[in-house]
Biopython code that builds the backbone (N, CA, C, O; Angstrom):
import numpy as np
from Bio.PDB.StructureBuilder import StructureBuilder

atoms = [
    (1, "UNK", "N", (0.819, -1.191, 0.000)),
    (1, "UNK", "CA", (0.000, 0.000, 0.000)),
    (1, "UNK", "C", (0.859, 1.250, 0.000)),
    (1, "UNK", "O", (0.547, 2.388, -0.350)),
    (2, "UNK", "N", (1.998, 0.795, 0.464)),
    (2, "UNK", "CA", (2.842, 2.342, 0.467)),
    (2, "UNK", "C", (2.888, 2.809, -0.805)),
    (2, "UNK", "O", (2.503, 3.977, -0.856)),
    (3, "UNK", "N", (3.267, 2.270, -2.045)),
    (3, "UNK", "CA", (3.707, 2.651, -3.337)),
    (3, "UNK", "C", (2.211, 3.835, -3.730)),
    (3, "UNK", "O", (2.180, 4.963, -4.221)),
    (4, "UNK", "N", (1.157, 2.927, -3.246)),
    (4, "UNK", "CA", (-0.141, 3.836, -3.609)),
    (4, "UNK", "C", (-0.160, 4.999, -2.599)),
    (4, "UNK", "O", (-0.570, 6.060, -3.069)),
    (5, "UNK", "N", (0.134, 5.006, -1.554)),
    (5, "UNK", "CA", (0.186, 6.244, -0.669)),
    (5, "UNK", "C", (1.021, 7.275, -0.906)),
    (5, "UNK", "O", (0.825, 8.489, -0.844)),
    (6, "UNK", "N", (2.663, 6.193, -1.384)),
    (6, "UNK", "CA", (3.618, 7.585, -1.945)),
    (6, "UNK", "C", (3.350, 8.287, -3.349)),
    (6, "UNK", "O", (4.010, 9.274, -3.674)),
    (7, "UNK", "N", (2.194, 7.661, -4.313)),
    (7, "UNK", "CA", (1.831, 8.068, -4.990)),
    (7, "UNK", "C", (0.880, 9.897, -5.082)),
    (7, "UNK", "O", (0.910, 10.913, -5.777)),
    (8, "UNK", "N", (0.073, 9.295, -3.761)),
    (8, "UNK", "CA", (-1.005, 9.800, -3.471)),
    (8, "UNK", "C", (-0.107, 11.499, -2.759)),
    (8, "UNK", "O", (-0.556, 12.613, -3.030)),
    (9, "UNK", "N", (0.774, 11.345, -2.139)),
    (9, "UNK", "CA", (1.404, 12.268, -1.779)),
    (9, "UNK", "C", (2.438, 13.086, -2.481)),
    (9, "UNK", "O", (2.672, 14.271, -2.243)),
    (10, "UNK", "N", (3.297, 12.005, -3.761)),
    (10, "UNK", "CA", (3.861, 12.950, -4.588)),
    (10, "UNK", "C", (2.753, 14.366, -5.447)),
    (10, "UNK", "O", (2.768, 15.597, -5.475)),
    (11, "UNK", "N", (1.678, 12.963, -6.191)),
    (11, "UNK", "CA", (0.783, 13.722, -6.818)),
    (11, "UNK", "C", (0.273, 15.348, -5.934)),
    (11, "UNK", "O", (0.369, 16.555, -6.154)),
    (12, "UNK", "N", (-0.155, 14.658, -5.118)),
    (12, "UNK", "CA", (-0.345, 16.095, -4.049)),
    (12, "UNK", "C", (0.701, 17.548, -4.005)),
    (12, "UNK", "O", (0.473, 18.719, -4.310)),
    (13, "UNK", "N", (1.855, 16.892, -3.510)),
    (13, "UNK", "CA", (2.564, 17.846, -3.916)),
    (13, "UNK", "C", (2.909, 18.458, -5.244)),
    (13, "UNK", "O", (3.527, 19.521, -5.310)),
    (14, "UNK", "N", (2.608, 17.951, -6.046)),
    (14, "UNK", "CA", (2.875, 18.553, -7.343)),
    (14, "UNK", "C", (2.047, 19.686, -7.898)),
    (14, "UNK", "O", (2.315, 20.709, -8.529)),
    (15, "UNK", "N", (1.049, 19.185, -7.480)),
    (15, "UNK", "CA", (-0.330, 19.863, -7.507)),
    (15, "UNK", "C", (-0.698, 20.819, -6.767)),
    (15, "UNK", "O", (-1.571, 21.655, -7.003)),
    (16, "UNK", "N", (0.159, 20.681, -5.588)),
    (16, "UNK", "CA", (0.543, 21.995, -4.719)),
    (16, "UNK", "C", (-0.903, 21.976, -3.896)),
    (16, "UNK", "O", (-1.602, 22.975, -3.731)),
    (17, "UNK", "N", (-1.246, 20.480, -3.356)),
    (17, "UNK", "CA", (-2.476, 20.413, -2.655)),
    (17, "UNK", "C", (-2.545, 19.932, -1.213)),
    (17, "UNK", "O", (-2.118, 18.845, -0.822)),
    (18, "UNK", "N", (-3.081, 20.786, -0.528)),
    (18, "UNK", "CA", (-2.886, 20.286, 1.032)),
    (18, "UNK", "C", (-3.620, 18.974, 1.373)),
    (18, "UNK", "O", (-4.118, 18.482, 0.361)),
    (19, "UNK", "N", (-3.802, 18.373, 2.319)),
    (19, "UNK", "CA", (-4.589, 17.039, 2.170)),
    (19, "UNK", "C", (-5.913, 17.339, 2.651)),
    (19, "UNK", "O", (-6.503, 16.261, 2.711)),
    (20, "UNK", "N", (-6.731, 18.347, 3.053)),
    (20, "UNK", "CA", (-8.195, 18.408, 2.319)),
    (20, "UNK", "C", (-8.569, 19.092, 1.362)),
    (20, "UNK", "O", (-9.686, 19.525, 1.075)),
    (21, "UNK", "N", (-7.382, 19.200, 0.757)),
    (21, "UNK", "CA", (-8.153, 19.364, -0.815)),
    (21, "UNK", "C", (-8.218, 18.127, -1.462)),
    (21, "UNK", "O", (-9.171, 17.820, -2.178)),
    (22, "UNK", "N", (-7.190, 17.348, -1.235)),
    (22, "UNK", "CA", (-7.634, 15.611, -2.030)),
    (22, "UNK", "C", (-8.316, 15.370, -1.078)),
    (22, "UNK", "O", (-9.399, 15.040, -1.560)),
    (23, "UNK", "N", (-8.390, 15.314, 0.157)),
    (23, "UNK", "CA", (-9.566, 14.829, 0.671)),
    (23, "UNK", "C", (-10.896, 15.327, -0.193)),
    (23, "UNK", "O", (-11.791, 14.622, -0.659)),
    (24, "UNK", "N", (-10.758, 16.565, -0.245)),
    (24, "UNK", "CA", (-12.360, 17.285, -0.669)),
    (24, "UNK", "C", (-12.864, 16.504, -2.294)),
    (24, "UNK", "O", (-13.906, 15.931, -2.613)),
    (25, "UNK", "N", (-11.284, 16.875, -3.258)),
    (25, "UNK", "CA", (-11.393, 16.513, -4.582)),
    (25, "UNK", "C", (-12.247, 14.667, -4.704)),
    (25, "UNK", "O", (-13.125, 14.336, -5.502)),
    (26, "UNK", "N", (-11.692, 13.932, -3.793)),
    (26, "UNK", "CA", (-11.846, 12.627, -3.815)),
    (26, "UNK", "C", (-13.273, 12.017, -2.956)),
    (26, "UNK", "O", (-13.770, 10.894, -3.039)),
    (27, "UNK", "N", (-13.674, 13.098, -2.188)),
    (27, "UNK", "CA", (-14.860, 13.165, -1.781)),
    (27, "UNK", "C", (-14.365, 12.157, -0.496)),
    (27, "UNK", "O", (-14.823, 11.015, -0.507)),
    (28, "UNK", "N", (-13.693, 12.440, 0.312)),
    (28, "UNK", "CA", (-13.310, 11.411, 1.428)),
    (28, "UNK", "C", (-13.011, 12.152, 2.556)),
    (28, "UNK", "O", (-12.732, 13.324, 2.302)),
    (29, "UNK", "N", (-12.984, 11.879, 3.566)),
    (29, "UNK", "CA", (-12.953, 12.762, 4.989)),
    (29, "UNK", "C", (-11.343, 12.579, 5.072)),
    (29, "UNK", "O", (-10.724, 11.574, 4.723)),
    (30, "UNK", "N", (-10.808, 13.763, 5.607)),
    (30, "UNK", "CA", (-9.378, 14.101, 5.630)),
    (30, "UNK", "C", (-8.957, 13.297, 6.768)),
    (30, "UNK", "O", (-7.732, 13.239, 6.667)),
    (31, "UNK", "N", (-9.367, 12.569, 7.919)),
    (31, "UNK", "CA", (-9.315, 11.624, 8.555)),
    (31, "UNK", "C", (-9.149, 10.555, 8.262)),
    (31, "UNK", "O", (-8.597, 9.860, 9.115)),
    (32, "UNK", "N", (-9.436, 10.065, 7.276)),
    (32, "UNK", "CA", (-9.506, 9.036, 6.321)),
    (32, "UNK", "C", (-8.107, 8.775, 5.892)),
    (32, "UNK", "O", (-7.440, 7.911, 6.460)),
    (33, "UNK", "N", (-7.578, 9.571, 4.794)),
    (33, "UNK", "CA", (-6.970, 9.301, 4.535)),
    (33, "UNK", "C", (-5.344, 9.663, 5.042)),
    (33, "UNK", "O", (-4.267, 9.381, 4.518)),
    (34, "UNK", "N", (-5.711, 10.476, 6.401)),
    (34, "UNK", "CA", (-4.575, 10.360, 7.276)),
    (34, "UNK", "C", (-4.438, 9.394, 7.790)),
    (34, "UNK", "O", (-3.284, 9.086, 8.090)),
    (35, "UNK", "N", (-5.726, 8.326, 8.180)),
    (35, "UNK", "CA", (-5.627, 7.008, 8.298)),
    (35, "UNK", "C", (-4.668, 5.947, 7.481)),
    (35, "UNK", "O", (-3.809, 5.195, 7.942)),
    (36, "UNK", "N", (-5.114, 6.139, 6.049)),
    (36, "UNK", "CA", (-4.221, 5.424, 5.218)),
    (36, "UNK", "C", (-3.063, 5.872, 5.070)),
    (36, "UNK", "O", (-2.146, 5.057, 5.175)),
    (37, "UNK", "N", (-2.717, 7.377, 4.766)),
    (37, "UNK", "CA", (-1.034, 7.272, 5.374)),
    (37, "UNK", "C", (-0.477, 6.581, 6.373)),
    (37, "UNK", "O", (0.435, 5.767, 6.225)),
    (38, "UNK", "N", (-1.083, 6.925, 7.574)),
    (38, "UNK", "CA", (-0.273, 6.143, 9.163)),
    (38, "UNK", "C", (-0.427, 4.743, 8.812)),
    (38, "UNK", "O", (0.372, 4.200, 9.575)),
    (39, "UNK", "N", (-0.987, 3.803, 8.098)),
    (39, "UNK", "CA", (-1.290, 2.658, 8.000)),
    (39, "UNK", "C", (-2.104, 2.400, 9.068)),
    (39, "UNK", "O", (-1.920, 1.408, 9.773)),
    (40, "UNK", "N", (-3.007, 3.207, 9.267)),
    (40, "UNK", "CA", (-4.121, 3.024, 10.652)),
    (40, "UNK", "C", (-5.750, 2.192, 9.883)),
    (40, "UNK", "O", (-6.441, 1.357, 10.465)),
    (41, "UNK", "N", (-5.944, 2.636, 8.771)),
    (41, "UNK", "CA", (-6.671, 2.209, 8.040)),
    (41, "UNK", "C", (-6.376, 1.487, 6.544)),
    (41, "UNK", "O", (-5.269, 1.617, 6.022)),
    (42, "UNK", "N", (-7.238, 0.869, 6.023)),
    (42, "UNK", "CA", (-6.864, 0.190, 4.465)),
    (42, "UNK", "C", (-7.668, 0.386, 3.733)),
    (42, "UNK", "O", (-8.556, -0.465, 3.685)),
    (43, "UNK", "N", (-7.747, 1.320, 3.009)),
    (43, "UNK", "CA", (-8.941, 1.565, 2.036)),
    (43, "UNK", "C", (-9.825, 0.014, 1.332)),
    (43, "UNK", "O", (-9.509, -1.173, 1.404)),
    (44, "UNK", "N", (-11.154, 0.785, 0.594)),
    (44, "UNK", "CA", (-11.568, -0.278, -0.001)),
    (44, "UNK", "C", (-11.470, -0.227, -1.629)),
    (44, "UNK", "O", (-10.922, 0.761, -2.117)),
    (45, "UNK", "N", (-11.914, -1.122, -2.389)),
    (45, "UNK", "CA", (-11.153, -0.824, -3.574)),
    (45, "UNK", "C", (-11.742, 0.218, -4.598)),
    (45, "UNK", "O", (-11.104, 0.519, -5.607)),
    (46, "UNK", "N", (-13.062, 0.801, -4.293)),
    (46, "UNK", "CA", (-13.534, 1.647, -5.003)),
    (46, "UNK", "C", (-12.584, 3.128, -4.570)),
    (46, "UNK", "O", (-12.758, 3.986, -5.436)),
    (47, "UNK", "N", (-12.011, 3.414, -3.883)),
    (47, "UNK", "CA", (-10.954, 3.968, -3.468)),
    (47, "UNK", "C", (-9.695, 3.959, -3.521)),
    (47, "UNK", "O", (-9.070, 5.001, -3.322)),
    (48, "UNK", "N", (-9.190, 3.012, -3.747)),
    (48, "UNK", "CA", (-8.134, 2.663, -4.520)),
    (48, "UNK", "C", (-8.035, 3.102, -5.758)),
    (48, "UNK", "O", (-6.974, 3.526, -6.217)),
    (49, "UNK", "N", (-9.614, 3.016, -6.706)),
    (49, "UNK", "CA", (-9.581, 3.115, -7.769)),
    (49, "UNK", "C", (-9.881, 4.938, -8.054)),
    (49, "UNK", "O", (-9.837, 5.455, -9.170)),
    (50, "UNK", "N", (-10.050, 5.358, -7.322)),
    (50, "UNK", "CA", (-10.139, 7.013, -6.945)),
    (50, "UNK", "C", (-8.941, 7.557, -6.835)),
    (50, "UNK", "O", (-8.636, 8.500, -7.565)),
    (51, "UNK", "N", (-7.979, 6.996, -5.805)),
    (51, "UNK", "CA", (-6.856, 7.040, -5.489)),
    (51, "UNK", "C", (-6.237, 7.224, -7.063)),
    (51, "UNK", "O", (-6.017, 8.207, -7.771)),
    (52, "UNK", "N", (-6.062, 5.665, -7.245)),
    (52, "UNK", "CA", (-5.513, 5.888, -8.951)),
    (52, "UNK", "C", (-5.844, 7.129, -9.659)),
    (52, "UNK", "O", (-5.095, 8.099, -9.541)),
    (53, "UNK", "N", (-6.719, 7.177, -10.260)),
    (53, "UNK", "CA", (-7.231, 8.303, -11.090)),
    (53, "UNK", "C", (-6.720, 9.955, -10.502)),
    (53, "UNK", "O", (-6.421, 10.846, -11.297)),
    (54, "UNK", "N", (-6.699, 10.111, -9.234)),
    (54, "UNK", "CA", (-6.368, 11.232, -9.016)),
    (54, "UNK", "C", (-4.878, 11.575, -9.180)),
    (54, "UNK", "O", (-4.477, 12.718, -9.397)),
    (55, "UNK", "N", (-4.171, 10.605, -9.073)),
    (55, "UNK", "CA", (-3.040, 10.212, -9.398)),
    (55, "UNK", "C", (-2.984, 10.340, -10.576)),
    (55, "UNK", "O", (-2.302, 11.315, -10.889)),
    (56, "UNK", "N", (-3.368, 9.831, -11.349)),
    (56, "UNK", "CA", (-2.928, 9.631, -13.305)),
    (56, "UNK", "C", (-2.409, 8.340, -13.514)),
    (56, "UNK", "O", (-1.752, 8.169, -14.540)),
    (57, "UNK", "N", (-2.589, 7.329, -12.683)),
    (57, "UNK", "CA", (-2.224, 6.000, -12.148)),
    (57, "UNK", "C", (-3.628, 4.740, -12.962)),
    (57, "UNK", "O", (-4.641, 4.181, -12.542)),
    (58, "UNK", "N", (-2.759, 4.816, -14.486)),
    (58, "UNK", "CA", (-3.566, 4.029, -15.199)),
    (58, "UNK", "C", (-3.348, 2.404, -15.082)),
    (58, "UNK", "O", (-2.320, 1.918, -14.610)),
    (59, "UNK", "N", (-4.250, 1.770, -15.484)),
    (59, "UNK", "CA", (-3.872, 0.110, -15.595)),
    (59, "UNK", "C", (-4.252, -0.413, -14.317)),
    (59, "UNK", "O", (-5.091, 0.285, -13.749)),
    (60, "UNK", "N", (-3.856, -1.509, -13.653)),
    (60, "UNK", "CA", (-4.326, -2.609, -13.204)),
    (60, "UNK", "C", (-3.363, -2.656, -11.980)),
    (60, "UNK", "O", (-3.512, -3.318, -10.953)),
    (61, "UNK", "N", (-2.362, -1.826, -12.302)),
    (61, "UNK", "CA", (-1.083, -2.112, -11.024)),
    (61, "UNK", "C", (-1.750, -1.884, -9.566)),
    (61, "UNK", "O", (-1.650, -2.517, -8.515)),
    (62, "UNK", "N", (-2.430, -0.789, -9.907)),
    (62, "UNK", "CA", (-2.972, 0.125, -7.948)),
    (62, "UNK", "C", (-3.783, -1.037, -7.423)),
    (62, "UNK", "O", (-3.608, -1.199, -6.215)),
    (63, "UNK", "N", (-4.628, -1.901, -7.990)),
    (63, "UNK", "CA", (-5.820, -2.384, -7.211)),
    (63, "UNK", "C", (-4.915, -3.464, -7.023)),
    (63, "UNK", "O", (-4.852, -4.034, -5.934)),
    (64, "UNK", "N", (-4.091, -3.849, -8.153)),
    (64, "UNK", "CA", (-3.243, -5.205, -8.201)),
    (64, "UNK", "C", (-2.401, -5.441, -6.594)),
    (64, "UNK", "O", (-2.442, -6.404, -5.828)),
    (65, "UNK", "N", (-1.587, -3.999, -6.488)),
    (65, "UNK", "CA", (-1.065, -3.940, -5.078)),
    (65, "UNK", "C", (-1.771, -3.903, -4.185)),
    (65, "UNK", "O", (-1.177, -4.357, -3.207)),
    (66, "UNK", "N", (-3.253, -3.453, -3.828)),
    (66, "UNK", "CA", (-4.303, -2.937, -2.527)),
    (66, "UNK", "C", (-4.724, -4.845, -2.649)),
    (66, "UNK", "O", (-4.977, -5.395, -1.577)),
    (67, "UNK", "N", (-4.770, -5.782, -4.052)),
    (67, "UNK", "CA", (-5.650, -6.916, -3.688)),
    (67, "UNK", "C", (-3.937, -7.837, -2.878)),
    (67, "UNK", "O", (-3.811, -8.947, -2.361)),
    (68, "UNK", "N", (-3.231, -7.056, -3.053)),
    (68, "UNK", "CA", (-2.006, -8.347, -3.142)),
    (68, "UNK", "C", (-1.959, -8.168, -1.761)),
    (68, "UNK", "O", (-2.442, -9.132, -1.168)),
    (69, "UNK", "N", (-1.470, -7.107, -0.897)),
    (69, "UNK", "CA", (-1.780, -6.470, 0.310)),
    (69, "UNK", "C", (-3.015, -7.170, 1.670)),
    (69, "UNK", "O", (-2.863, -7.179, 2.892)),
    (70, "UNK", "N", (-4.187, -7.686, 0.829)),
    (70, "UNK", "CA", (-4.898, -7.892, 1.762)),
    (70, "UNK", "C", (-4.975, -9.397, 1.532)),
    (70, "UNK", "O", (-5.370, -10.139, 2.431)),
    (71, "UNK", "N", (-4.536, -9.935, 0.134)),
    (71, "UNK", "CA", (-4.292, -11.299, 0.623)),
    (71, "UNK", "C", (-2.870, -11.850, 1.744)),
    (71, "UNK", "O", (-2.864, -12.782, 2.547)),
    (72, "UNK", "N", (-1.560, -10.677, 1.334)),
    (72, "UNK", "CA", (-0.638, -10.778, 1.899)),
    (72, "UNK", "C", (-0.987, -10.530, 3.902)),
    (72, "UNK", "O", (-0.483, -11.054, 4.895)),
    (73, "UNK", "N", (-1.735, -9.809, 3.768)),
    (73, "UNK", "CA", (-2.257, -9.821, 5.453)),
    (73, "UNK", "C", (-3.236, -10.253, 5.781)),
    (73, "UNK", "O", (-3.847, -9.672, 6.678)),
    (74, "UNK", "N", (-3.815, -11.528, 5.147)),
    (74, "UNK", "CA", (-4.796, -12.169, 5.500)),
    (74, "UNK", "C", (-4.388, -13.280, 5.942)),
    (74, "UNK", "O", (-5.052, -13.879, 6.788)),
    (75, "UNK", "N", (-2.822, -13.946, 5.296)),
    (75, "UNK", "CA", (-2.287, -14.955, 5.680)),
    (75, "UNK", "C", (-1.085, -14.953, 6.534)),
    (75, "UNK", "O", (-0.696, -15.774, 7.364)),
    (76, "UNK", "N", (-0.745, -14.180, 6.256)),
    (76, "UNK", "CA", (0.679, -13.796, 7.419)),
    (76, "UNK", "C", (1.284, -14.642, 8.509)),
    (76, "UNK", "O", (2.359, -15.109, 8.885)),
    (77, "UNK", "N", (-0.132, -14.574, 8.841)),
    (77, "UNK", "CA", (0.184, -15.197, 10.324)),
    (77, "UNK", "C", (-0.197, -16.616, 10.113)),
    (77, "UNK", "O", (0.236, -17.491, 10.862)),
    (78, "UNK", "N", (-0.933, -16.857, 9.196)),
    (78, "UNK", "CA", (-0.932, -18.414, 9.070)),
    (78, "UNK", "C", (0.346, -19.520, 9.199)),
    (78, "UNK", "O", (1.515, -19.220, 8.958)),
    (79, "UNK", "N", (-0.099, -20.812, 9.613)),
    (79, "UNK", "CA", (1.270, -21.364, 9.409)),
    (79, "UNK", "C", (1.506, -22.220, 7.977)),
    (79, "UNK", "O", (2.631, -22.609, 7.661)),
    (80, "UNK", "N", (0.615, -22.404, 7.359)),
    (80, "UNK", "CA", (0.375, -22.766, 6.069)),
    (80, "UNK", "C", (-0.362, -21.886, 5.023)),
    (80, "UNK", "O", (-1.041, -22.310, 4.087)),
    (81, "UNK", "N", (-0.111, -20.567, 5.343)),
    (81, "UNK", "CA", (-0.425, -19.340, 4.351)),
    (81, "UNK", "C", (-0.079, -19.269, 3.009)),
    (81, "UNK", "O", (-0.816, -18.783, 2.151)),
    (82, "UNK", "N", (1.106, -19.775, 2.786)),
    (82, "UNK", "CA", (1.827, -19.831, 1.196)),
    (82, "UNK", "C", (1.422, -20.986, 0.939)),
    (82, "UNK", "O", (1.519, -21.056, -0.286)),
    (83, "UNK", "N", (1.112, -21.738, 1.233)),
    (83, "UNK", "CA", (0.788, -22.683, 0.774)),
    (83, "UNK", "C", (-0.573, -22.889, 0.768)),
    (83, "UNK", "O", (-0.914, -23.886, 0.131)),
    (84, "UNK", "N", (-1.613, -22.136, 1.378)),
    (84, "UNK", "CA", (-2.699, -22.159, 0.601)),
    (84, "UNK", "C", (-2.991, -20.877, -0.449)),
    (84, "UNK", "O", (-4.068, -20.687, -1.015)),
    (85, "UNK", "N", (-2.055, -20.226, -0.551)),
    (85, "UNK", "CA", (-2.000, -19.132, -1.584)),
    (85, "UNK", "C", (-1.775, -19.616, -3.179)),
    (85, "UNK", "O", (-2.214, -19.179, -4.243)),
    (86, "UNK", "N", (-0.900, -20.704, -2.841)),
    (86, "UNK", "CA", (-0.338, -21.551, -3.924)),
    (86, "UNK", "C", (-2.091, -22.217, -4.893)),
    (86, "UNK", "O", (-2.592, -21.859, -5.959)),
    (87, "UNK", "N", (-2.574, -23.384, -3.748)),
    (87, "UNK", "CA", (-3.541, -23.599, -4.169)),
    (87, "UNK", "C", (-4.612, -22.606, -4.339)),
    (87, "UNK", "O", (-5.417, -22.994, -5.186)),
    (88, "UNK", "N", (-4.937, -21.335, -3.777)),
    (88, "UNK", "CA", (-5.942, -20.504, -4.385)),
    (88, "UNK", "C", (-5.936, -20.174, -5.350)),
    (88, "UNK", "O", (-6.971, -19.911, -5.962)),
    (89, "UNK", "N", (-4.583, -20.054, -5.910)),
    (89, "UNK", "CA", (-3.876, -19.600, -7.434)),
    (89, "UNK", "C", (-4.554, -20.383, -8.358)),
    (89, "UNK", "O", (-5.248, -19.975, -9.289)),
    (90, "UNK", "N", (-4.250, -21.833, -7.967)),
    (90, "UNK", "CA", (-4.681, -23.112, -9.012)),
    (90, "UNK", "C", (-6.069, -23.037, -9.455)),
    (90, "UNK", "O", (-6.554, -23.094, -10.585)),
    (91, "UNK", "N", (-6.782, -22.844, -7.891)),
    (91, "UNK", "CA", (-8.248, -23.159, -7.835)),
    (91, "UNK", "C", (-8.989, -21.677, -8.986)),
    (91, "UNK", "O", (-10.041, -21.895, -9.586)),
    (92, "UNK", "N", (-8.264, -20.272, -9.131)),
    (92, "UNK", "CA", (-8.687, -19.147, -9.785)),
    (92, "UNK", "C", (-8.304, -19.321, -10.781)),
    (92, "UNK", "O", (-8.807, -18.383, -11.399)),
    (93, "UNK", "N", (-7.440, -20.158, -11.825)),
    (93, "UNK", "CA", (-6.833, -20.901, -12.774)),
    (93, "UNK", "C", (-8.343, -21.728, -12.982)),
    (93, "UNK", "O", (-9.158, -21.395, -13.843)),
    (94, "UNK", "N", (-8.481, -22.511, -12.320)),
    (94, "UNK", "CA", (-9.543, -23.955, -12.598)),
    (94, "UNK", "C", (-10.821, -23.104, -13.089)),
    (94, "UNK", "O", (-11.364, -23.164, -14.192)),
    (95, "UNK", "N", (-11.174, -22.267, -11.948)),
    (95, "UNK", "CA", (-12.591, -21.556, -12.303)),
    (95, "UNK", "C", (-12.675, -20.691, -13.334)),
    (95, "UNK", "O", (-13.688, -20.722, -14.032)),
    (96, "UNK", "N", (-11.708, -19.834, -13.596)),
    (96, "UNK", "CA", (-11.579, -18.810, -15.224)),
    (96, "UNK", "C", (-11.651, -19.712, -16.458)),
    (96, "UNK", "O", (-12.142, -19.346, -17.526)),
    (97, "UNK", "N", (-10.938, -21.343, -16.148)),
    (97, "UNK", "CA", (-11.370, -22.189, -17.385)),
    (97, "UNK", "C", (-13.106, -22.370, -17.457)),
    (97, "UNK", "O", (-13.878, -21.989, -18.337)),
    (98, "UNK", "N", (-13.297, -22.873, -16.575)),
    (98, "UNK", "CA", (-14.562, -23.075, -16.091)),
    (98, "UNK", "C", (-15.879, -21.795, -16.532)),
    (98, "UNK", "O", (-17.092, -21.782, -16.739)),
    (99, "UNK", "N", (-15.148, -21.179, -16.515)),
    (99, "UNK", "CA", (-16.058, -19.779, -16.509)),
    (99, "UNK", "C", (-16.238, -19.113, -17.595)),
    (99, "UNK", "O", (-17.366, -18.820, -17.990)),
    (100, "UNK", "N", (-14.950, -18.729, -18.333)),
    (100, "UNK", "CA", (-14.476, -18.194, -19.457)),
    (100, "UNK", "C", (-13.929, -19.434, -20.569)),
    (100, "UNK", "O", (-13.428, -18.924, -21.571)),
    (101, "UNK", "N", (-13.931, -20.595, -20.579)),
    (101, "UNK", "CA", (-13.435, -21.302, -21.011)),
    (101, "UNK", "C", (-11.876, -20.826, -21.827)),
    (101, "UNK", "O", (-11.747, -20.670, -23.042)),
    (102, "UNK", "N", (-10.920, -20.680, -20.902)),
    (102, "UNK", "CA", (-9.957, -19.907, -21.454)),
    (102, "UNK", "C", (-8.821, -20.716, -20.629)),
    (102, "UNK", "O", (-7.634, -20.413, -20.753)),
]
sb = StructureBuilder()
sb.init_structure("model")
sb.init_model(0)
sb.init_chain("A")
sb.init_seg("    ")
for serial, (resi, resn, name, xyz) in enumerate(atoms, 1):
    if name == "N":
        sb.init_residue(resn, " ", resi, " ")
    sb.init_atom(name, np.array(xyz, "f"), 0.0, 1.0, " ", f" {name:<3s}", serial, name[0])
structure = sb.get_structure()
C-alpha cells in the first residue's frame, strides 16, 4: 500500500495540494486518509480506484497492489499461508477455465 500512498502524496505535492483538498477533490474525509497514510486504516477498492485516477495512475497495477496487500495480510500469520495461496492460485486458474473457457 505504500507505493499507492507515496503516490497519493507525490501527486499532491505537485499539484501543490494540502490534504483536504484531495480529501475534498476525492470526496473522502481528511481523517480518512490520514488514516491510510499512518497505515491506521486500508482503504476499499472503489478507493483505490479514486486514489488511482487522481493520481494519473492508469492500468491494473494500484488495485493489483491494494488486492495483493490484503491477501498478503490475511495470511501472514498463518502457518500454512503460502501454501494455501499456492492452491488458491490453481483453484482461480480452474474456475476462469470453467467460466471463461480460457
Amino acid at each position: 500500500m505504500n507505493k499507492l500512498i507515496n503516490s497519493i502524496r507525490l501527486a499532491s505535492e505537485v499539484k501543490s495540494l494540502f490534504l483536504r483538498q484531495v480529501a475534498a477533490s476525492m470526496d473522502i474525509g481528511r481523517a480518512i486518509i490520514s488514516g491510510f497514510e499512518r497505515g491506521e486504516r486500508e482503504p476499499v477498492k472503489g478507493q483505490v480506484e479514486g486514489f488511482a485516477c487522481f493520481c494519473n495512475l492508469y492500468g491494473n497495477q494500484p488495485v493489483t497492489l491494494w488486492l495483493s496487500n490484503k491477501l498478503a495480510s490475511y495470511v501472514l500469520y498463518e502457518e500454512n499461508g503460502e501454501e494455501a495461496l499456492k492452491i488458491a492460485e490453481e483453484k482461480v486458474k480452474c474456475l476462469k477455465t470453467k467460466q471463461y473457457g480460457k
